[in-house]
Backbone as CSV, one residue per row, in Angstrom:
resi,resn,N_x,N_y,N_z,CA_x,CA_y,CA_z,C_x,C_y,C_z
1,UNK,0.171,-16.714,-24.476,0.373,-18.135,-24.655,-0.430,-18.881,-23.591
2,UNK,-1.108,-20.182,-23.955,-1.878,-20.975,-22.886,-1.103,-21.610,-22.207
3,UNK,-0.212,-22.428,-22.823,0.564,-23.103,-22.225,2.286,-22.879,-22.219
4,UNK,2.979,-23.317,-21.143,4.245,-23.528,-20.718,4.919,-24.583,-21.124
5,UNK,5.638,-25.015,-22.697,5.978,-26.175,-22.484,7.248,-26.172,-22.050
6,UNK,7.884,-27.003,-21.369,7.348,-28.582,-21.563,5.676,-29.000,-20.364
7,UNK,5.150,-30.069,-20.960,4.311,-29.799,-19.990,4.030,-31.177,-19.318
8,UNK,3.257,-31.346,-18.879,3.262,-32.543,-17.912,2.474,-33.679,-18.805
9,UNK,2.993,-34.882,-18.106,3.550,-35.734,-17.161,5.242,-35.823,-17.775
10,UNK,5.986,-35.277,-16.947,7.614,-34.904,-17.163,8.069,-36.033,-17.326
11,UNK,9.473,-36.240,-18.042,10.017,-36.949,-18.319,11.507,-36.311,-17.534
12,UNK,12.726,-37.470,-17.460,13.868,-36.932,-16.932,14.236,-35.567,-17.824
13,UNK,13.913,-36.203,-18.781,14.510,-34.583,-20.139,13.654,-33.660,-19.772
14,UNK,12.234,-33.749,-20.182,11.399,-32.665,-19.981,11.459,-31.859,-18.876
15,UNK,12.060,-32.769,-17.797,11.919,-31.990,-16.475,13.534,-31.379,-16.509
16,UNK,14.690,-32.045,-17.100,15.891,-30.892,-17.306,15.674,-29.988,-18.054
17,UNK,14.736,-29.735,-19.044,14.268,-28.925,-19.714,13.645,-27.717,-19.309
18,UNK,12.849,-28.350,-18.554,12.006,-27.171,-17.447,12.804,-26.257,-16.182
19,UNK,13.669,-27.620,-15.474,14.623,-26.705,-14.650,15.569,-25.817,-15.254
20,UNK,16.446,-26.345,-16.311,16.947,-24.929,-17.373,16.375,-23.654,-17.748
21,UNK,15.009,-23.782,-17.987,14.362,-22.344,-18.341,14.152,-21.678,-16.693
22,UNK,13.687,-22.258,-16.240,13.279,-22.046,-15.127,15.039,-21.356,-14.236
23,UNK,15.996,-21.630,-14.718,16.998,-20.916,-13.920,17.349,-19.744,-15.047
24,UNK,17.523,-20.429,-16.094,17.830,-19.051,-17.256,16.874,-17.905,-16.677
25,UNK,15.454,-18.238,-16.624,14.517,-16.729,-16.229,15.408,-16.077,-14.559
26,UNK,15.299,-17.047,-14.128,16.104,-16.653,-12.384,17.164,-15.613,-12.606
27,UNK,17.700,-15.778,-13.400,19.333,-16.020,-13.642,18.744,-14.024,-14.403
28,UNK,17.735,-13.997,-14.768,17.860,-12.387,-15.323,17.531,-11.194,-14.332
29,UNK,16.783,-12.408,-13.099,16.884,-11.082,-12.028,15.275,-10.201,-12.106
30,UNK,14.562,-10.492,-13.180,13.723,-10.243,-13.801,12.366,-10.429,-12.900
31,UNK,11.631,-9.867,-12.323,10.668,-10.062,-11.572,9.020,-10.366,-12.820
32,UNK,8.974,-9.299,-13.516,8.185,-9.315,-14.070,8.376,-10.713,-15.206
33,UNK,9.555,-10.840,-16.188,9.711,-11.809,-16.779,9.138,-13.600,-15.710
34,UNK,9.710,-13.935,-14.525,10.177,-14.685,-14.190,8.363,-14.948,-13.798
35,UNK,7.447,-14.087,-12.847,6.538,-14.615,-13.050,5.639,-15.246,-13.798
36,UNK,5.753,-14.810,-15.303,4.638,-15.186,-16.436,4.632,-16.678,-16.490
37,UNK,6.066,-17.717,-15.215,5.251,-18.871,-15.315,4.343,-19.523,-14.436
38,UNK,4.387,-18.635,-13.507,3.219,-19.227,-12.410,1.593,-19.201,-12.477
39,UNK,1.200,-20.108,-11.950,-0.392,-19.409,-12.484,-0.462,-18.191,-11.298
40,UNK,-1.882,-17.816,-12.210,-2.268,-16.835,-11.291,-2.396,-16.502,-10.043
41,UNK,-3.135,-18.043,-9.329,-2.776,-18.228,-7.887,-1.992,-18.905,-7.198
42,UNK,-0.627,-19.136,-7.652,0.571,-19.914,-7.548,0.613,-19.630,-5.803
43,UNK,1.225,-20.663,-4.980,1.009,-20.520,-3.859,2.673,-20.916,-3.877
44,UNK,3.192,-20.703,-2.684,4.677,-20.914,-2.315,4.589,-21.226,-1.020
45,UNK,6.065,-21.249,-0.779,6.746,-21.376,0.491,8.182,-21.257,0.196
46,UNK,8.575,-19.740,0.890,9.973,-19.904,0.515,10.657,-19.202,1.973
47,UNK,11.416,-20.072,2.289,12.191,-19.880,4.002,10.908,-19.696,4.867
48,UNK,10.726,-18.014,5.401,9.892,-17.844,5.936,8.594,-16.973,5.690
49,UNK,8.352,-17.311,4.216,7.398,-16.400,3.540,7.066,-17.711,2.975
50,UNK,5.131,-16.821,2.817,4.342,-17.399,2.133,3.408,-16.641,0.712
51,UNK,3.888,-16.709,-0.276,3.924,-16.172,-0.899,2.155,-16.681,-1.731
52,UNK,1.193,-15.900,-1.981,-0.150,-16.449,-2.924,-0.097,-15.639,-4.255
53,UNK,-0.330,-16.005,-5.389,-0.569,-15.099,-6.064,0.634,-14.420,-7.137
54,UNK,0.476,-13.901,-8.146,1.474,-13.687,-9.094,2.315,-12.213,-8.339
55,UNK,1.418,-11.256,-7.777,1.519,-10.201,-7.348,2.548,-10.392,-6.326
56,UNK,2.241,-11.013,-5.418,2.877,-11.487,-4.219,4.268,-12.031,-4.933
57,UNK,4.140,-12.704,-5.460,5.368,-13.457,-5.950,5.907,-12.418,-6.844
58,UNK,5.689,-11.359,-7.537,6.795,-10.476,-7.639,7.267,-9.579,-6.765
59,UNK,6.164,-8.953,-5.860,6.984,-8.450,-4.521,8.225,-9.085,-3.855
60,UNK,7.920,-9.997,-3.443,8.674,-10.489,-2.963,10.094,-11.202,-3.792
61,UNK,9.909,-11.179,-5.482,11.116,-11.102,-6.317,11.944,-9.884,-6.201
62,UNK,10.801,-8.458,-6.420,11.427,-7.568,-5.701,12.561,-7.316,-4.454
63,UNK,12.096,-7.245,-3.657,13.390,-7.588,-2.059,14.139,-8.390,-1.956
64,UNK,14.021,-9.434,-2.819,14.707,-10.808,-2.611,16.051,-10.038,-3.292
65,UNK,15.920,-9.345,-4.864,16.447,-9.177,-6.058,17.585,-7.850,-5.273
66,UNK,16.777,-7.077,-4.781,17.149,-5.934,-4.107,18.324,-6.113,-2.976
67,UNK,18.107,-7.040,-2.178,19.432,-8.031,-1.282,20.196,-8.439,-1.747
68,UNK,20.452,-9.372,-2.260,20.377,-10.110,-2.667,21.436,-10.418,-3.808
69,UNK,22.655,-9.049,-3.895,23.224,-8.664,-5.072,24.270,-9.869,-5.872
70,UNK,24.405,-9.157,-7.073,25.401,-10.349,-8.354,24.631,-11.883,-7.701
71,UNK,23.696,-11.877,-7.738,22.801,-13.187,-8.028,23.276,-14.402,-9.083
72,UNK,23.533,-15.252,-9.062,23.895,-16.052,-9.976,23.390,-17.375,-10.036
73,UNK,22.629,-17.963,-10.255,22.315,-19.362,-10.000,22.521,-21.115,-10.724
74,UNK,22.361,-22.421,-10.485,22.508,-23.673,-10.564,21.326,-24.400,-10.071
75,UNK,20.329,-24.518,-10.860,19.425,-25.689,-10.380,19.730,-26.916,-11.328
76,UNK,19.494,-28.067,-11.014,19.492,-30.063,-11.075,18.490,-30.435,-10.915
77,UNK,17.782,-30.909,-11.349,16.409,-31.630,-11.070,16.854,-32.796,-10.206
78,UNK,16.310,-33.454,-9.590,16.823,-34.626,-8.410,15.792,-35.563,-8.791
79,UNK,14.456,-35.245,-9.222,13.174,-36.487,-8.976,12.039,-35.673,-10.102
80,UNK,11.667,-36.755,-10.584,10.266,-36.209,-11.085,9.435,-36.800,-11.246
81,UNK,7.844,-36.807,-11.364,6.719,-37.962,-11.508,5.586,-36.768,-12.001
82,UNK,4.608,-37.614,-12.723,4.043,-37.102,-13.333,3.944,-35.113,-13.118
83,UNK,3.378,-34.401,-12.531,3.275,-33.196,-12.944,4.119,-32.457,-11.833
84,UNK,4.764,-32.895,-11.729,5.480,-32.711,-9.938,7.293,-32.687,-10.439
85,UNK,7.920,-32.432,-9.936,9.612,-32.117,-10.144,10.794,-31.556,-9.240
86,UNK,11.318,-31.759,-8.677,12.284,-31.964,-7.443,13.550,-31.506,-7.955
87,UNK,13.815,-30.169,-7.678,15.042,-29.492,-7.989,16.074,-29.584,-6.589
88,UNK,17.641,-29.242,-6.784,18.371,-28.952,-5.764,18.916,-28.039,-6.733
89,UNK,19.334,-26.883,-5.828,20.636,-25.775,-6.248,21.019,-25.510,-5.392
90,UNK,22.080,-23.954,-5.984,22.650,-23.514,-5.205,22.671,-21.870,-6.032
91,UNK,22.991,-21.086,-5.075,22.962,-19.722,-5.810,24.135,-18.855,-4.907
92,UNK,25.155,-17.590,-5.533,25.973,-16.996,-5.019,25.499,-15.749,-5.267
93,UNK,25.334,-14.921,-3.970,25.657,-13.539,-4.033,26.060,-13.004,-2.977
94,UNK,25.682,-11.798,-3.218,26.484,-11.025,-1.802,25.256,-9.823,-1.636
95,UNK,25.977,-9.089,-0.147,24.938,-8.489,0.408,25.120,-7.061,-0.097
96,UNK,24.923,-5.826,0.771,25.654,-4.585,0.243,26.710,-4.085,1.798
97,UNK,26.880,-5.273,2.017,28.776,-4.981,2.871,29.548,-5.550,1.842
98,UNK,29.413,-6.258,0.711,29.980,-7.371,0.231,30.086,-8.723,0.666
99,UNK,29.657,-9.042,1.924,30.238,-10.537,2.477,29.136,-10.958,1.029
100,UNK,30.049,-12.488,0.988,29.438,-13.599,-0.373,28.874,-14.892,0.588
101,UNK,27.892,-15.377,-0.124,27.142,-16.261,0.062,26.810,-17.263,-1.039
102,UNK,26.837,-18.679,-0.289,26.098,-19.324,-1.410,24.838,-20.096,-0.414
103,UNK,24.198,-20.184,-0.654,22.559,-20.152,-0.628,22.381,-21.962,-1.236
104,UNK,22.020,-22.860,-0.393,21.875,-24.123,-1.367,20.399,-24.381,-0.781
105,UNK,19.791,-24.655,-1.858,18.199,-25.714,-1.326,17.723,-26.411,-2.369
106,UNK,16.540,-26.812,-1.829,15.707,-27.834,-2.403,14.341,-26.843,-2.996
107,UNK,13.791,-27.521,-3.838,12.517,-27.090,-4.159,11.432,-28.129,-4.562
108,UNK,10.450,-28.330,-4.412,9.360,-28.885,-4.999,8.368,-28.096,-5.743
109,UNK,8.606,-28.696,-6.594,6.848,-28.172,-7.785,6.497,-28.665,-8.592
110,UNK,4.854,-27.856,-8.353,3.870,-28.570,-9.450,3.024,-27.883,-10.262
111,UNK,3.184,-28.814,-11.388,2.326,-27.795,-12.670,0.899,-28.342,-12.864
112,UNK,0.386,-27.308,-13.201,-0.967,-27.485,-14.250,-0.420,-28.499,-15.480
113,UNK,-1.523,-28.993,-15.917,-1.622,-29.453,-17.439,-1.252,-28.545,-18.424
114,UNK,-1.204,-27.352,-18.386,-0.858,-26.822,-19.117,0.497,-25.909,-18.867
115,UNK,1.334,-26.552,-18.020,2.181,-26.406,-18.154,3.163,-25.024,-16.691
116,UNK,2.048,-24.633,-16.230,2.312,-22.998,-15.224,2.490,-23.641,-14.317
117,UNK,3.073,-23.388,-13.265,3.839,-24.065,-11.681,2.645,-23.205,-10.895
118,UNK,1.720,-24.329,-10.360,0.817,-23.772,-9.339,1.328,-23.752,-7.985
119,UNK,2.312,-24.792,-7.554,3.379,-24.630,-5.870,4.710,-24.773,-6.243
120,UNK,4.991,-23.792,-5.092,6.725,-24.070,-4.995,7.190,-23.777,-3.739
121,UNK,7.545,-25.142,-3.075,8.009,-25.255,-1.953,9.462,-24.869,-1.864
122,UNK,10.571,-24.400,-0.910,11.893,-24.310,-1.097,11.863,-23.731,0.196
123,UNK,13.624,-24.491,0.747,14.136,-24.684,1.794,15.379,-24.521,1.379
124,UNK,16.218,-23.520,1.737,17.471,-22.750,1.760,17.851,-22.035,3.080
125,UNK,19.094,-22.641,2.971,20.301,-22.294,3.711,21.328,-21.652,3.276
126,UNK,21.869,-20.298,3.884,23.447,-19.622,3.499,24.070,-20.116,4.084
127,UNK,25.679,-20.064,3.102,26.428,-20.504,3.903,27.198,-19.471,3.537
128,UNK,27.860,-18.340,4.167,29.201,-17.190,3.929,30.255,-17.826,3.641
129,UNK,30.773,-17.441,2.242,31.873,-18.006,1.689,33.009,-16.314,1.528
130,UNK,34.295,-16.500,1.527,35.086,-15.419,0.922,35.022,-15.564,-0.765
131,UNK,35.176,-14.248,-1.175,35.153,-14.048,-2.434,35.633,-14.933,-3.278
132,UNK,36.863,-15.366,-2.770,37.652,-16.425,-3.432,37.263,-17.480,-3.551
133,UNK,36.247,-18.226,-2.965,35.439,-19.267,-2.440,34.163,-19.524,-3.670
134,UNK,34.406,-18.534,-4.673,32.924,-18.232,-5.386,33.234,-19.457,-6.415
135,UNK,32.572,-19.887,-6.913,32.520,-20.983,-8.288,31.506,-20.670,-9.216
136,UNK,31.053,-19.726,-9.032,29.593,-19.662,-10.528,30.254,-18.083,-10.558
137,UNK,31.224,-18.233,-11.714,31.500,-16.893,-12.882,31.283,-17.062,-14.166
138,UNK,30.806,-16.181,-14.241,30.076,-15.813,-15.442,29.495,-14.391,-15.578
139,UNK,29.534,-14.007,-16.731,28.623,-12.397,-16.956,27.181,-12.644,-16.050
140,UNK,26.481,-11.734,-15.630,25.304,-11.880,-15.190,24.764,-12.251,-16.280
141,UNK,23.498,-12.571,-15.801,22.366,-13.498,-16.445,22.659,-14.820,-16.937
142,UNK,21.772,-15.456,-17.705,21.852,-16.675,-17.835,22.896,-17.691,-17.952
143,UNK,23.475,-18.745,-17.153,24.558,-19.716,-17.152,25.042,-20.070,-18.402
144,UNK,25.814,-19.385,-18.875,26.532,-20.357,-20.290,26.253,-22.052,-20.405
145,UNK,26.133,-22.630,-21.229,26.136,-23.811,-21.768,27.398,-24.476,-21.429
146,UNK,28.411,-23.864,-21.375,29.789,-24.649,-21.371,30.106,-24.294,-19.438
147,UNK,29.283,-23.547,-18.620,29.529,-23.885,-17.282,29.125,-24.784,-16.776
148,UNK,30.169,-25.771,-15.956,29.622,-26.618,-14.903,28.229,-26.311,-14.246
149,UNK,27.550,-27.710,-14.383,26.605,-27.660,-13.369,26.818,-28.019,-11.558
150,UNK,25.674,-28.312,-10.957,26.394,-28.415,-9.455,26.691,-29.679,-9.454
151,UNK,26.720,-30.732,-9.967,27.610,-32.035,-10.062,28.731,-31.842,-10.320
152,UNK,29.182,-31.794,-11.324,30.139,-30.953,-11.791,31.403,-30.431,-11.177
153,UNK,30.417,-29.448,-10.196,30.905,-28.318,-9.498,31.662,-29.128,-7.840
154,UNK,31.027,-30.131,-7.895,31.229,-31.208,-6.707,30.267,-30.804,-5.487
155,UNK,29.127,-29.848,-5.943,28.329,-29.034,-5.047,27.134,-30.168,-4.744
């Protein structure tokens, strides 16, 4: 496929549109799936990695995925303008002691015209929660339709 739709210049929908797929792929854990939307030389920034490249960016889906366990995620779009789009989430997992985490940040990105996310900036923070503390249940993978989002969620 050439293009990724929805594609730019975003609209509030188009761009909830985009952050939905864009967590559904998250949400499978999927390294290989989750890249096919970046371009080829997609550049990042995520905490303290700098990620170039599709390659890079599945490595590093790799280890992330590998830590990182019962992954679950919530992205919101916050802002958007022409090819550009401003997510906040939040994501819960745990480590392999079990302590749980939820993980909240920001992201910025931007697409090609045709639709592939050439940057993605993101700034996340854990915060250790007890088990009981968790709010995103659900089967793994993709967020049901009928779960709260992080508004919602009062997150």
């Amino acid at each position: 496929m050439d293009t990724k739709p929805p594609l730019p210049p975003f609209t509030p929908e188009t761009a909830a549109r985009k952050a939905r797929m864009a967590e559904d792929a998250w949400n499978t854990r999927d390294p290989d799936r989750v890249v096919q939307v970046y371009t080829e030389d997609t550049r990042w920034r995520n905490r303290a990695e700098f990620p170039v490249g599709r390659e890079q960016v599945r490595a590093f889906l790799q280890r992330k995925w590998a830590r990182e366990l019962d992954y679950r995620l919530i992205k919101e779009v916050w802002a958007c303008t022409g090819n550009r789009i401003a997510v906040r989430f939040a994501y819960e997992w745990h480590d392999d002691s079990g302590q749980w985490f939820r993980s909240y940040g920001n992201e910025n990105w931007e697409f090609t015209d045709a639709g592939f996310m050439a940057r993605r900036f993101a700034s996340i923070n854990d915060l250790p929660i007890a088990e009981a503390d968790r709010k995103f249940h659900w089967p793994l993978g993709p967020r049901p339709d009928a779960h709260p989002g992080l508004s919602e969620l009062g997150l």
